[in-house]
mmCIF file as gemmi writes it, N, C-alpha and C atoms, coordinates in Angstrom:
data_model
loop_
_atom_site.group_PDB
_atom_site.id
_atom_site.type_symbol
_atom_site.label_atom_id
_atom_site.label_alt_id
_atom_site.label_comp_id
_atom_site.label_asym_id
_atom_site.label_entity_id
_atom_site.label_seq_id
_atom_site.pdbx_PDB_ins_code
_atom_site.Cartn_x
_atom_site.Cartn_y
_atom_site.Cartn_z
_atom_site.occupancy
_atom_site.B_iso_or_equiv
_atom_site.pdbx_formal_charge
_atom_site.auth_seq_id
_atom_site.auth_asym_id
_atom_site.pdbx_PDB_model_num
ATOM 1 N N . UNK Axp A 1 ? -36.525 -92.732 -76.97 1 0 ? 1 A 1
ATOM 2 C CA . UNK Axp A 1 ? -35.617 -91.644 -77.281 1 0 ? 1 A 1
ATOM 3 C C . UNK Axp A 1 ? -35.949 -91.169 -78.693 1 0 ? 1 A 1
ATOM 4 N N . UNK Axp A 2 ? -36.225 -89.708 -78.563 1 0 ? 2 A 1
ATOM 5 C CA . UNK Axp A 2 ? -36.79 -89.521 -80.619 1 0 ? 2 A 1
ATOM 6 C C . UNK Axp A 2 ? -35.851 -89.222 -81.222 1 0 ? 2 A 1
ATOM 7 N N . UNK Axp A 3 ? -36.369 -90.002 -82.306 1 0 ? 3 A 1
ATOM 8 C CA . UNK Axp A 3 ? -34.947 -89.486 -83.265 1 0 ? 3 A 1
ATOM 9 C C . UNK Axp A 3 ? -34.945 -88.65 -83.865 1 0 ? 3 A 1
ATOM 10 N N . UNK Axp A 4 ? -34.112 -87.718 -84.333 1 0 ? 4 A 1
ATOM 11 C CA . UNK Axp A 4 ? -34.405 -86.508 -85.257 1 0 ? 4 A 1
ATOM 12 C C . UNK Axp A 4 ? -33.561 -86.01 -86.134 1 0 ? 4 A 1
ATOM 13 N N . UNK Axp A 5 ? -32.857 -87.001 -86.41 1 0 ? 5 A 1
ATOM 14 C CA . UNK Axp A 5 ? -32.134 -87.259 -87.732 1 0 ? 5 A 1
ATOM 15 C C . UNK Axp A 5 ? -31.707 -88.462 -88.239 1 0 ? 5 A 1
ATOM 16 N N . UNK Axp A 6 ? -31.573 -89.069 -89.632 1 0 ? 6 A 1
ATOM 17 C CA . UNK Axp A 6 ? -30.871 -89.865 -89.747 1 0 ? 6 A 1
ATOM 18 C C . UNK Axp A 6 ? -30.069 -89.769 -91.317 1 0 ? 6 A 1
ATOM 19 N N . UNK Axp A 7 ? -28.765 -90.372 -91.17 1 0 ? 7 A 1
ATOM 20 C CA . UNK Axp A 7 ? -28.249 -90.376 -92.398 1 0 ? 7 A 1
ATOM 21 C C . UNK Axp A 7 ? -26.831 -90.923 -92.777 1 0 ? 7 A 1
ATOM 22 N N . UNK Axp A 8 ? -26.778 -91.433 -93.656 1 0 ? 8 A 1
ATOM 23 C CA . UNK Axp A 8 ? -26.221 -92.929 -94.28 1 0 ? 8 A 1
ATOM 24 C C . UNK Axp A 8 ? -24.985 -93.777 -93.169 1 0 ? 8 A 1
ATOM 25 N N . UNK Axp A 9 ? -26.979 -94.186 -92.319 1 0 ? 9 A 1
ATOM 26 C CA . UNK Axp A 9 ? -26.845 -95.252 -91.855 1 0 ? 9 A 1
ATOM 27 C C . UNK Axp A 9 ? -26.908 -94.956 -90.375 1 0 ? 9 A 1
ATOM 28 N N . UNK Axp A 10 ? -26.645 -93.647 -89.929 1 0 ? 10 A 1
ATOM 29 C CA . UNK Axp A 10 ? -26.538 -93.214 -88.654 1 0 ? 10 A 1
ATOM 30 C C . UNK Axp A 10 ? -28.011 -92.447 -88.737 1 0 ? 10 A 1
ATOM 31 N N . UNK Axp A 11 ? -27.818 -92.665 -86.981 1 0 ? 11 A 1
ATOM 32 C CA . UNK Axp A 11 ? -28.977 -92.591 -86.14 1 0 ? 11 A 1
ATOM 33 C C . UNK Axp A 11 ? -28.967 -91.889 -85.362 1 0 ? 11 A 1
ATOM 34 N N . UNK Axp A 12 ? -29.324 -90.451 -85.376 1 0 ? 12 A 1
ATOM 35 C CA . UNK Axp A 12 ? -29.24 -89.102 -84.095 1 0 ? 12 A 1
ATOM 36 C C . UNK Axp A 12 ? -30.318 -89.259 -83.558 1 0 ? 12 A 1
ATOM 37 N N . UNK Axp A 13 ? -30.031 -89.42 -82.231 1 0 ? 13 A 1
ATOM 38 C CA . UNK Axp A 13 ? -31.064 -89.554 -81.194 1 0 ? 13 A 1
ATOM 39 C C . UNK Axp A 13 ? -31.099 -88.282 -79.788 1 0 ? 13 A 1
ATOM 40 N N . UNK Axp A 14 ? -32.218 -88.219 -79.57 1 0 ? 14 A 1
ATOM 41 C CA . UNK Axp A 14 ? -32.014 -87.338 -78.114 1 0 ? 14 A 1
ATOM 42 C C . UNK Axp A 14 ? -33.152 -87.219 -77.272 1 0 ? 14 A 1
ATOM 43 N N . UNK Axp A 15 ? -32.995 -87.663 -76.108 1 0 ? 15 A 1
ATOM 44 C CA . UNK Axp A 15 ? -34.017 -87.588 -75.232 1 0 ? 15 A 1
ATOM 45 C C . UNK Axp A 15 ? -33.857 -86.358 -73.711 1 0 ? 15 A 1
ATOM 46 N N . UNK Axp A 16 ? -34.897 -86.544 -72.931 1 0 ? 16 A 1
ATOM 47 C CA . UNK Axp A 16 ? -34.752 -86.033 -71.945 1 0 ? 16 A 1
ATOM 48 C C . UNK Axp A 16 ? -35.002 -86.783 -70.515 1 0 ? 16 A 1
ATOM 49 N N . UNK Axp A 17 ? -33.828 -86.525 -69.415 1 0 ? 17 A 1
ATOM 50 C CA . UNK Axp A 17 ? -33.752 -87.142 -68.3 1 0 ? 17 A 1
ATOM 51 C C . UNK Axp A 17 ? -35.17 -86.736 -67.769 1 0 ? 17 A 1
ATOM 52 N N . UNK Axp A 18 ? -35.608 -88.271 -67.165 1 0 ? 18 A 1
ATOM 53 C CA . UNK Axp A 18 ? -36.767 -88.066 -66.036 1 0 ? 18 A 1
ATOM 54 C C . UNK Axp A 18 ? -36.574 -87.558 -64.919 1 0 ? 18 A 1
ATOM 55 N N . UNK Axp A 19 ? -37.051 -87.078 -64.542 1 0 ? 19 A 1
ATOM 56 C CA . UNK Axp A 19 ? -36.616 -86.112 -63.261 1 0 ? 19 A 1
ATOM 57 C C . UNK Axp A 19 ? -35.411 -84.719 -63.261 1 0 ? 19 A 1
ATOM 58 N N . UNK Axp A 20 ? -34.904 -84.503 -64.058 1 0 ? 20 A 1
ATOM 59 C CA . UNK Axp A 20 ? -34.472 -83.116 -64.498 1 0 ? 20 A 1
ATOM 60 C C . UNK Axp A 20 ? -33.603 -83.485 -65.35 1 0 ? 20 A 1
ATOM 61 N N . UNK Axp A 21 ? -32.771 -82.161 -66.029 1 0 ? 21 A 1
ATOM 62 C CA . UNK Axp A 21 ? -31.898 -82.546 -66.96 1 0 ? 21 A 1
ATOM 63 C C . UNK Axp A 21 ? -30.773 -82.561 -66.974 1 0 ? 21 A 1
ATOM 64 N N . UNK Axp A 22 ? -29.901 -83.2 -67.455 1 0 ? 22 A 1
ATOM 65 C CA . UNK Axp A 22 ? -28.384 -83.483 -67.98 1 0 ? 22 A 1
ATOM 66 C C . UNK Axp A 22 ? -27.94 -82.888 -67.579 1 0 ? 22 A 1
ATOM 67 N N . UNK Axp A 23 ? -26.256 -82.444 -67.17 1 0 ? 23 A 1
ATOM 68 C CA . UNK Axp A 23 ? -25.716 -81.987 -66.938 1 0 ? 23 A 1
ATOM 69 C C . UNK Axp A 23 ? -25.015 -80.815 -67.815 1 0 ? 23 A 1
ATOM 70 N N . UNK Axp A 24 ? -24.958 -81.758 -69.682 1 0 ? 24 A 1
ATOM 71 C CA . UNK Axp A 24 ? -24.327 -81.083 -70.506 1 0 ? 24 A 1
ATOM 72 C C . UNK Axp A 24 ? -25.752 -81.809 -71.61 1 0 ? 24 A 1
ATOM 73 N N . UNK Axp A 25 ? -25.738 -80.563 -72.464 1 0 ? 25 A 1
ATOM 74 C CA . UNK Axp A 25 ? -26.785 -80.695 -73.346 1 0 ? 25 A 1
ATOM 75 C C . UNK Axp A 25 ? -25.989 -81.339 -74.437 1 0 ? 25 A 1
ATOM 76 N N . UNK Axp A 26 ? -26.797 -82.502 -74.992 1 0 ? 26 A 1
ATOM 77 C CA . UNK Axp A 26 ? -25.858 -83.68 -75.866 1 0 ? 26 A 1
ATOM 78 C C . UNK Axp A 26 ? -26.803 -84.378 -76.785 1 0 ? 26 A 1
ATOM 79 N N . UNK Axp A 27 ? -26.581 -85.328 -77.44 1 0 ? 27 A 1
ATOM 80 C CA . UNK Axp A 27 ? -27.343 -86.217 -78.2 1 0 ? 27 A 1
ATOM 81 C C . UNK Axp A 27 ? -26.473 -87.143 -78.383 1 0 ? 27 A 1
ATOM 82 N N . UNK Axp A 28 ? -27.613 -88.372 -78.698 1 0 ? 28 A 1
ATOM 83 C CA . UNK Axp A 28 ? -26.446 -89.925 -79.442 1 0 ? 28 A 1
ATOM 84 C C . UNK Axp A 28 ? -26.549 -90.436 -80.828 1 0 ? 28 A 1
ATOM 85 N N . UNK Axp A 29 ? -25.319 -90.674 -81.042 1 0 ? 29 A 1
ATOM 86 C CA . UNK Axp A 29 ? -25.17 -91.027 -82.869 1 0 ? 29 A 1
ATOM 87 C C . UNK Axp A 29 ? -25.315 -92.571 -82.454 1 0 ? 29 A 1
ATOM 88 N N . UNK Axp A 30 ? -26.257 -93.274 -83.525 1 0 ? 30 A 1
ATOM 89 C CA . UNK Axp A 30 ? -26.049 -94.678 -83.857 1 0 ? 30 A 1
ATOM 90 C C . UNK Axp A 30 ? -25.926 -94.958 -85.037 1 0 ? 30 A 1
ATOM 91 N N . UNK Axp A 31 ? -24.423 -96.037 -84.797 1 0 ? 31 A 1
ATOM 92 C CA . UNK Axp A 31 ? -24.188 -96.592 -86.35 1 0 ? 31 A 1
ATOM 93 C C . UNK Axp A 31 ? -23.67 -98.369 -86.104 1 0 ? 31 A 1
ATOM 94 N N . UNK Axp A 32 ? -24.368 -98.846 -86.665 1 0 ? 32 A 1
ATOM 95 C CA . UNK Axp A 32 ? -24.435 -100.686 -86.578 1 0 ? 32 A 1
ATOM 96 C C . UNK Axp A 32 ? -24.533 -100.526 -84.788 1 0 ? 32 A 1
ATOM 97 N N . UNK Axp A 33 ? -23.445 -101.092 -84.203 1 0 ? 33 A 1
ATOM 98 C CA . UNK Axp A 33 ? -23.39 -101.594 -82.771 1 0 ? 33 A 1
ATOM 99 C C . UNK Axp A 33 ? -23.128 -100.428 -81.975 1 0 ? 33 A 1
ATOM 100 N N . UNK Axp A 34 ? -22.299 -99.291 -82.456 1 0 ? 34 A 1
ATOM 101 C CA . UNK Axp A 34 ? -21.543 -98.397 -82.211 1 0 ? 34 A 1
ATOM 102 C C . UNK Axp A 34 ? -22.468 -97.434 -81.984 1 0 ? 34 A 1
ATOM 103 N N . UNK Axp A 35 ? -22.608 -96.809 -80.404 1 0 ? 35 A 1
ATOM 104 C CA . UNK Axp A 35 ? -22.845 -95.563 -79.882 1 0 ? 35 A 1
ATOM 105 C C . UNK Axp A 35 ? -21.893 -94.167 -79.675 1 0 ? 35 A 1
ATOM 106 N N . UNK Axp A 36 ? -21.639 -93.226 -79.966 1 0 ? 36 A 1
ATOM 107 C CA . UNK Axp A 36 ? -20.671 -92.283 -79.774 1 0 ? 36 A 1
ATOM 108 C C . UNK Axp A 36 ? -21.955 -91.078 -78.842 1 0 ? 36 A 1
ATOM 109 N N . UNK Axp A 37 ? -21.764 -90.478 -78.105 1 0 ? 37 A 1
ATOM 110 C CA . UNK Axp A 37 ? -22.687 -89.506 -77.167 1 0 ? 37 A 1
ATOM 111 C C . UNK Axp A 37 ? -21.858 -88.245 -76.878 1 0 ? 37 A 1
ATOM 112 N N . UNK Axp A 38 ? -22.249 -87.127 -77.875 1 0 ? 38 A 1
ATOM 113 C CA . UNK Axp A 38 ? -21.568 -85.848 -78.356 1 0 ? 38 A 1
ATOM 114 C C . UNK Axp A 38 ? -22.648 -84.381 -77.67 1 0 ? 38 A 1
ATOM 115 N N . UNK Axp A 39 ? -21.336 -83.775 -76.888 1 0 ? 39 A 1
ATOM 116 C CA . UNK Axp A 39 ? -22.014 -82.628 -76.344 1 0 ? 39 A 1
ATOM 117 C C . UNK Axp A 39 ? -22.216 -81.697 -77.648 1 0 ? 39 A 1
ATOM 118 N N . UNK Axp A 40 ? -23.483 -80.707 -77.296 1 0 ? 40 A 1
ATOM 119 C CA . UNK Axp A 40 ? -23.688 -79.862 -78.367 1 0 ? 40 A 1
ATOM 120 C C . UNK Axp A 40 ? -22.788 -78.522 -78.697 1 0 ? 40 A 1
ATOM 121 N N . UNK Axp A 41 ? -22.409 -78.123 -77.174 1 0 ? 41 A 1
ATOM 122 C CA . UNK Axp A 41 ? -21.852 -76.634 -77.096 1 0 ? 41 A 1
ATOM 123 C C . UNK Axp A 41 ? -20.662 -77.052 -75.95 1 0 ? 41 A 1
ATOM 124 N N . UNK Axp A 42 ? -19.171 -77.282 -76.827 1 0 ? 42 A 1
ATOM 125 C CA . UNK Axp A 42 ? -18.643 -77.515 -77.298 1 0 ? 42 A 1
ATOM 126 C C . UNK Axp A 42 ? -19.371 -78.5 -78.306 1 0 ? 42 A 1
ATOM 127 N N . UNK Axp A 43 ? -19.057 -78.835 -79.949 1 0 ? 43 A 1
ATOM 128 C CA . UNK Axp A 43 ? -19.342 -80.234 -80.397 1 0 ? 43 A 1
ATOM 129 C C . UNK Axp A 43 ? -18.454 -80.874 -80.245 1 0 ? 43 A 1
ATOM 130 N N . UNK Axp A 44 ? -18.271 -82.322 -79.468 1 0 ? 44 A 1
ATOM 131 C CA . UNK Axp A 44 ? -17.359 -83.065 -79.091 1 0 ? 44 A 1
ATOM 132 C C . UNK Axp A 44 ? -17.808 -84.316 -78.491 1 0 ? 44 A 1
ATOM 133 N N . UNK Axp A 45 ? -16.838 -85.369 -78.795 1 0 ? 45 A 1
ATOM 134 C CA . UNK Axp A 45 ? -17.115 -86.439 -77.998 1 0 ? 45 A 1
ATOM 135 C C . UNK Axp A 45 ? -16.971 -86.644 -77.089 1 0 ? 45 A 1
ATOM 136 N N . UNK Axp A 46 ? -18.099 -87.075 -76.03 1 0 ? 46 A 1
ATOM 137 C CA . UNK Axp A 46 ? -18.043 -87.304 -74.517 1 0 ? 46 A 1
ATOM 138 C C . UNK Axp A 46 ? -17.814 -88.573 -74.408 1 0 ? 46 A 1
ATOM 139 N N . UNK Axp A 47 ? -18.617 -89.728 -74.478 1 0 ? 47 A 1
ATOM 140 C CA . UNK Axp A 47 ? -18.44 -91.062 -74.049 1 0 ? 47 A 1
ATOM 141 C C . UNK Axp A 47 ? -18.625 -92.086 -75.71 1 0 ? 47 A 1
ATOM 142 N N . UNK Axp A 48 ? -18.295 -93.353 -75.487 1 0 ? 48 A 1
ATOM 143 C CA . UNK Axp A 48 ? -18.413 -94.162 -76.558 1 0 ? 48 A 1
ATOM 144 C C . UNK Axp A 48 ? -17.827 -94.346 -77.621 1 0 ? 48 A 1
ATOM 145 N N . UNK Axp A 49 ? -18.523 -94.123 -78.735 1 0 ? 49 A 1
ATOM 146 C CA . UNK Axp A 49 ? -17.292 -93.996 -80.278 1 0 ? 49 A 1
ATOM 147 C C . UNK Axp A 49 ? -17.814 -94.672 -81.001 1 0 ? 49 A 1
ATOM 148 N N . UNK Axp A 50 ? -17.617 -93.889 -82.365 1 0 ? 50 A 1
ATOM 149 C CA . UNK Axp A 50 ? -17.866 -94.096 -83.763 1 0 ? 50 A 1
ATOM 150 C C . UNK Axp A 50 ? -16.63 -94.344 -84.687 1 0 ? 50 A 1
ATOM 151 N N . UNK Axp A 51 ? -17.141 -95.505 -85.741 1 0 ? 51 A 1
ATOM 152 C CA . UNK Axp A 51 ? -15.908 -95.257 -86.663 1 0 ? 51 A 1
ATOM 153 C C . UNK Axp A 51 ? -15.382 -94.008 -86.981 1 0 ? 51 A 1
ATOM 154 N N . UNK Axp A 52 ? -13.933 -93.821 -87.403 1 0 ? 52 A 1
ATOM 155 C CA . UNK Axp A 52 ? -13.277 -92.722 -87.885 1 0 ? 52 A 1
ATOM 156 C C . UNK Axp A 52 ? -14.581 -91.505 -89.127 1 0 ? 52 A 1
ATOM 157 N N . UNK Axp A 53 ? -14.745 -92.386 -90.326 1 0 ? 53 A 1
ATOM 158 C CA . UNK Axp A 53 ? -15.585 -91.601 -90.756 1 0 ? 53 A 1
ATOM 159 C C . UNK Axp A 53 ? -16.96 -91.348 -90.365 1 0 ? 53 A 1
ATOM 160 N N . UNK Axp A 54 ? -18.052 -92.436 -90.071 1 0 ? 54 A 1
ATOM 161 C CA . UNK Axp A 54 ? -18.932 -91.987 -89.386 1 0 ? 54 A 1
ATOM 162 C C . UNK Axp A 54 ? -18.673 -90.638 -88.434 1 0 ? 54 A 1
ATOM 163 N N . UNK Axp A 55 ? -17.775 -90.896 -87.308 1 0 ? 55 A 1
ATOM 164 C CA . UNK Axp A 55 ? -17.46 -89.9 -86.251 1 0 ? 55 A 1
ATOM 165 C C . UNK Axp A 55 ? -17.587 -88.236 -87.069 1 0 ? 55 A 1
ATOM 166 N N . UNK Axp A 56 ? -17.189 -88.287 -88.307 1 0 ? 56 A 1
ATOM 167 C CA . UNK Axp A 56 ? -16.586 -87.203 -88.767 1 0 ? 56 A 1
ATOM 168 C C . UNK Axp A 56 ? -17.976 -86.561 -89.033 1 0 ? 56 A 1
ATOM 169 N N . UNK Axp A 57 ? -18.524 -87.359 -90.005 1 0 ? 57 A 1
ATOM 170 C CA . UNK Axp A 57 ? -19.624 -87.203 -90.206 1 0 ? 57 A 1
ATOM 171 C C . UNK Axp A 57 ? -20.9 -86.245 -89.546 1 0 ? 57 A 1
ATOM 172 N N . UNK Axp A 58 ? -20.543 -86.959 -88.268 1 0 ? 58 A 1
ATOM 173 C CA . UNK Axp A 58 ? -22.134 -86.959 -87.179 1 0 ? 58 A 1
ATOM 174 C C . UNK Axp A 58 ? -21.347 -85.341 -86.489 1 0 ? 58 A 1
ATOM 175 N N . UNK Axp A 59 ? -20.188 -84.974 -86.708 1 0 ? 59 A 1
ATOM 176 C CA . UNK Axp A 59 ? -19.522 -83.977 -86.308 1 0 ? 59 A 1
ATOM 177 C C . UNK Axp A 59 ? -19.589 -82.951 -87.366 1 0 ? 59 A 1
ATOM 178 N N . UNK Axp A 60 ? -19.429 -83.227 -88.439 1 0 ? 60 A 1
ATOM 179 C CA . UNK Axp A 60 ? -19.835 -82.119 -89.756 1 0 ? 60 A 1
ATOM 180 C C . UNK Axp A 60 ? -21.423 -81.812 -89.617 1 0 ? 60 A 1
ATOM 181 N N . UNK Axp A 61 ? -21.988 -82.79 -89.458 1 0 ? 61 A 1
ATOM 182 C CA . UNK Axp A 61 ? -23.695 -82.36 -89.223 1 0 ? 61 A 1
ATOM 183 C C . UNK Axp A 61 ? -24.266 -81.764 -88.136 1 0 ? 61 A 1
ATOM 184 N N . UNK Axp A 62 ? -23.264 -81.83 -86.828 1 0 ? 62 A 1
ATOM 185 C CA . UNK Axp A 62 ? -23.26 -81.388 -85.669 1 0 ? 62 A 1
ATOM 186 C C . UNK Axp A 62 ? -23.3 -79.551 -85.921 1 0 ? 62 A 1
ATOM 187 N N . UNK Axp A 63 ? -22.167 -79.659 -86.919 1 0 ? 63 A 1
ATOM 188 C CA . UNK Axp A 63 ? -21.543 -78.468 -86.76 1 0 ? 63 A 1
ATOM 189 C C . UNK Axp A 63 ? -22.575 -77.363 -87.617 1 0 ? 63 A 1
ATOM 190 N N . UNK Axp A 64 ? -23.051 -77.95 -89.218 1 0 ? 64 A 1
ATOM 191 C CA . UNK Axp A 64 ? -24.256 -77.294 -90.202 1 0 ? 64 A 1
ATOM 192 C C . UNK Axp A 64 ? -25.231 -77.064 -89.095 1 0 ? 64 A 1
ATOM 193 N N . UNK Axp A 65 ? -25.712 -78.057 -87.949 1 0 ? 65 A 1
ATOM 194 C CA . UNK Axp A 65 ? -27.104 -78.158 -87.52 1 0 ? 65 A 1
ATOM 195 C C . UNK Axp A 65 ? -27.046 -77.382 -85.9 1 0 ? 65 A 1
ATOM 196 N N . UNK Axp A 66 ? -26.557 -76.854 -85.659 1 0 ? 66 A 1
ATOM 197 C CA . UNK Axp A 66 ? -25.602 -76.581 -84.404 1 0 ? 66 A 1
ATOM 198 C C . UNK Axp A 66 ? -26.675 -75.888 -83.333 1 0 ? 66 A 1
ATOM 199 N N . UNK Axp A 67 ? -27.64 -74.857 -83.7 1 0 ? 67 A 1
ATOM 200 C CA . UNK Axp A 67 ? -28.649 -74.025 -83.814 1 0 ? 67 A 1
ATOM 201 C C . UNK Axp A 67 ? -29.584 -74.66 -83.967 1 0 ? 67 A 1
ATOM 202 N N . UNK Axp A 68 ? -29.71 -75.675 -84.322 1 0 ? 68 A 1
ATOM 203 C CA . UNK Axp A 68 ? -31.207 -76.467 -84.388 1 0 ? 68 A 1
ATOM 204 C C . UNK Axp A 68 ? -30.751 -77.714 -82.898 1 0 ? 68 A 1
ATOM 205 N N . UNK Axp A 69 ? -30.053 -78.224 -83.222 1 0 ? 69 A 1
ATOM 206 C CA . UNK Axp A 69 ? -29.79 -79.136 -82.172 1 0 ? 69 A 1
ATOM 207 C C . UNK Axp A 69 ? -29.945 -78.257 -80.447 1 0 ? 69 A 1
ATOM 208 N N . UNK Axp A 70 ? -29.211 -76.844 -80.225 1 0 ? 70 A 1
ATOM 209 C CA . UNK Axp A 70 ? -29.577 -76.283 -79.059 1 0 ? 70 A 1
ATOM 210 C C . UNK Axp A 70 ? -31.362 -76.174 -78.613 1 0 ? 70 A 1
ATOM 211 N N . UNK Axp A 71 ? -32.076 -75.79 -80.032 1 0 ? 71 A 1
ATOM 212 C CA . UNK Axp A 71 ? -33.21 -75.606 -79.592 1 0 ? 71 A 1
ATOM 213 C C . UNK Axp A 71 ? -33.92 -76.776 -79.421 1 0 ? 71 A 1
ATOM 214 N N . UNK Axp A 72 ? -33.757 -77.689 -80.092 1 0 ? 72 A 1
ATOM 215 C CA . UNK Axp A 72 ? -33.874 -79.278 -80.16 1 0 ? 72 A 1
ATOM 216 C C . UNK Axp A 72 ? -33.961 -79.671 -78.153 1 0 ? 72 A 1
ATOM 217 N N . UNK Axp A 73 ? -32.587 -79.365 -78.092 1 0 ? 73 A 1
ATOM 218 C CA . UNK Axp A 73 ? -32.577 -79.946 -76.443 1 0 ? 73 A 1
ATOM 219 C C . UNK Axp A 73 ? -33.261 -79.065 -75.256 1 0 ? 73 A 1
ATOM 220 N N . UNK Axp A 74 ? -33.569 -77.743 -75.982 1 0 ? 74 A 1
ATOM 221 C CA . UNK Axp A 74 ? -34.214 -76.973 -75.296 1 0 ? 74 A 1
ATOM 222 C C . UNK Axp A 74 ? -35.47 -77.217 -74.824 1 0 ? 74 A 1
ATOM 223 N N . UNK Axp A 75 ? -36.517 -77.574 -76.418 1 0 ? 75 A 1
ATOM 224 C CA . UNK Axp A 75 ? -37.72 -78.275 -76.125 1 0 ? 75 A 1
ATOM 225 C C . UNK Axp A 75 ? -37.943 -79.368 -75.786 1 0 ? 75 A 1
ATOM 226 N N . UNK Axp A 76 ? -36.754 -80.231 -75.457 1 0 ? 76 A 1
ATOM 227 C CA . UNK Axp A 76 ? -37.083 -81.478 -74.719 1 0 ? 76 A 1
ATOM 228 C C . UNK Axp A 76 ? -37.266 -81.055 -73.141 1 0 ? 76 A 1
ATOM 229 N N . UNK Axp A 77 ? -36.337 -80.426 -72.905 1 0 ? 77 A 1
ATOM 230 C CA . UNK Axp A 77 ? -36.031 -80.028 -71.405 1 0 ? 77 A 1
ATOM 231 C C . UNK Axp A 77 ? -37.402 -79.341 -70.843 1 0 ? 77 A 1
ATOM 232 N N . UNK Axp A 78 ? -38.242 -78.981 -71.88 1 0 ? 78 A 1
ATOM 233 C CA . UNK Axp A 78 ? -39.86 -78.625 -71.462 1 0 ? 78 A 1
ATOM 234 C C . UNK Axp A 78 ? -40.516 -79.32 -71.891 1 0 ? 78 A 1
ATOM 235 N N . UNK Axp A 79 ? -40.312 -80.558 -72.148 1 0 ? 79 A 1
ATOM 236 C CA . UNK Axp A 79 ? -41.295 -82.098 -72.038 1 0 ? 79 A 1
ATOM 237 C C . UNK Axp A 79 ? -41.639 -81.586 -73.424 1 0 ? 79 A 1
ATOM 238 N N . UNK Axp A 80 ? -41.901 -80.949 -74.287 1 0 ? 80 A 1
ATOM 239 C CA . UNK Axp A 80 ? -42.193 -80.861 -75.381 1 0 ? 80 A 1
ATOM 240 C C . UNK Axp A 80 ? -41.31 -82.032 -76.688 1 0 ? 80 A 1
ATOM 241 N N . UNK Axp A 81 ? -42.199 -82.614 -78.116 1 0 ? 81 A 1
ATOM 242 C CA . UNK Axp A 81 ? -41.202 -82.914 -79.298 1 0 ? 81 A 1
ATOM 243 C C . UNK Axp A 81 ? -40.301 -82.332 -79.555 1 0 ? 81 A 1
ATOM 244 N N . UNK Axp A 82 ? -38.629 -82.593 -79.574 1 0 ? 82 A 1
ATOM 245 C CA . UNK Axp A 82 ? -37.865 -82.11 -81.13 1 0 ? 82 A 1
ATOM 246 C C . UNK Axp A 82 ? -38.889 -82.013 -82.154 1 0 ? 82 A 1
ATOM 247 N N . UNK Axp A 83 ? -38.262 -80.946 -83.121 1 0 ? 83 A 1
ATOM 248 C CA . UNK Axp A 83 ? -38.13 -81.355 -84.75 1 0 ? 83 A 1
ATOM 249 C C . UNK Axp A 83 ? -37.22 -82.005 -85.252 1 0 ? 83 A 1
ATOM 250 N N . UNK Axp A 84 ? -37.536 -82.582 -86.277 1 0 ? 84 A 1
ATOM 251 C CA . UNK Axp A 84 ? -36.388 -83.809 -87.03 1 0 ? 84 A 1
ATOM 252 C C . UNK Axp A 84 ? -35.432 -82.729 -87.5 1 0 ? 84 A 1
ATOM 253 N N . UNK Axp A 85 ? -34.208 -82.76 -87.817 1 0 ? 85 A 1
ATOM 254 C CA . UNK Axp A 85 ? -33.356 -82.073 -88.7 1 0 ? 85 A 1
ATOM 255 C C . UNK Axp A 85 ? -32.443 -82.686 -89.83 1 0 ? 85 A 1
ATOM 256 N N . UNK Axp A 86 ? -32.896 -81.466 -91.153 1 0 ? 86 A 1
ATOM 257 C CA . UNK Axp A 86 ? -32.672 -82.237 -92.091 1 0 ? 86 A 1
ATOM 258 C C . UNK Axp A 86 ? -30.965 -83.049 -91.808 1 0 ? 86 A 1
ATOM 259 N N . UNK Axp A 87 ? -30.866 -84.373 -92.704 1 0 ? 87 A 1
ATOM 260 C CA . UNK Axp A 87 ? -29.602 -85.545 -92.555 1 0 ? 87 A 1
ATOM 261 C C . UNK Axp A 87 ? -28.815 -84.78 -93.503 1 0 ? 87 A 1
ATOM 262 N N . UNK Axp A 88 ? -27.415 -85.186 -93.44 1 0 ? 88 A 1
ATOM 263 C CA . UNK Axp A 88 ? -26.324 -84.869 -94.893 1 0 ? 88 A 1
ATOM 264 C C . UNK Axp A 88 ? -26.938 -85.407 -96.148 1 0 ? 88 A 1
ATOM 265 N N . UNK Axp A 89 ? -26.838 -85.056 -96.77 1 0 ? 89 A 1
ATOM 266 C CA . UNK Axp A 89 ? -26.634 -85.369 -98.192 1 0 ? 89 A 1
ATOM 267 C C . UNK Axp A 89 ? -25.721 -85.488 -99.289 1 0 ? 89 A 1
């Protein structure tokens, strides 16, 4: 699964289903043990969970990166790399 962001401490990940794609275009935040798996368009949490601030976090960056993340899942969905996108700072 490539990653294409990371930042303090979290881990944005996103891949593409073998054999066609997703239902809802999404990505996954990792932080320590904790998976949270957030649709792009709505940004929102679908399954899992992040601490309170992490959560907030991976949702503020959701929201700056919003436009990169659509095209992000776009070029997966044609077997092609993401680009990384820049982390918070």
């Amino acid at each position: 699964m490539p990653e294409i962001s990371r930042f303090f401490g979290i881990v944005i990940r996103m891949f593409v289903e073998v054999g066609g794609p997703h239902h809802t275009p999404h990505f996954h935040a990792y932080y320590q043990d904790e998976v949270g798996i957030f649709a792009i368009d709505p940004i929102e949490l679908l399954a899992g969970g992040l601490p309170r601030r992490q959560r907030r976090l991976v949702e503020a960056w959701a929201e700056l990166h919003h436009a990169e993340l659509k095209d992000d899942w776009s070029t997966l969905q044609e077997g092609r790399s993401p680009k990384p996108i820049e982390p918070l700072r």
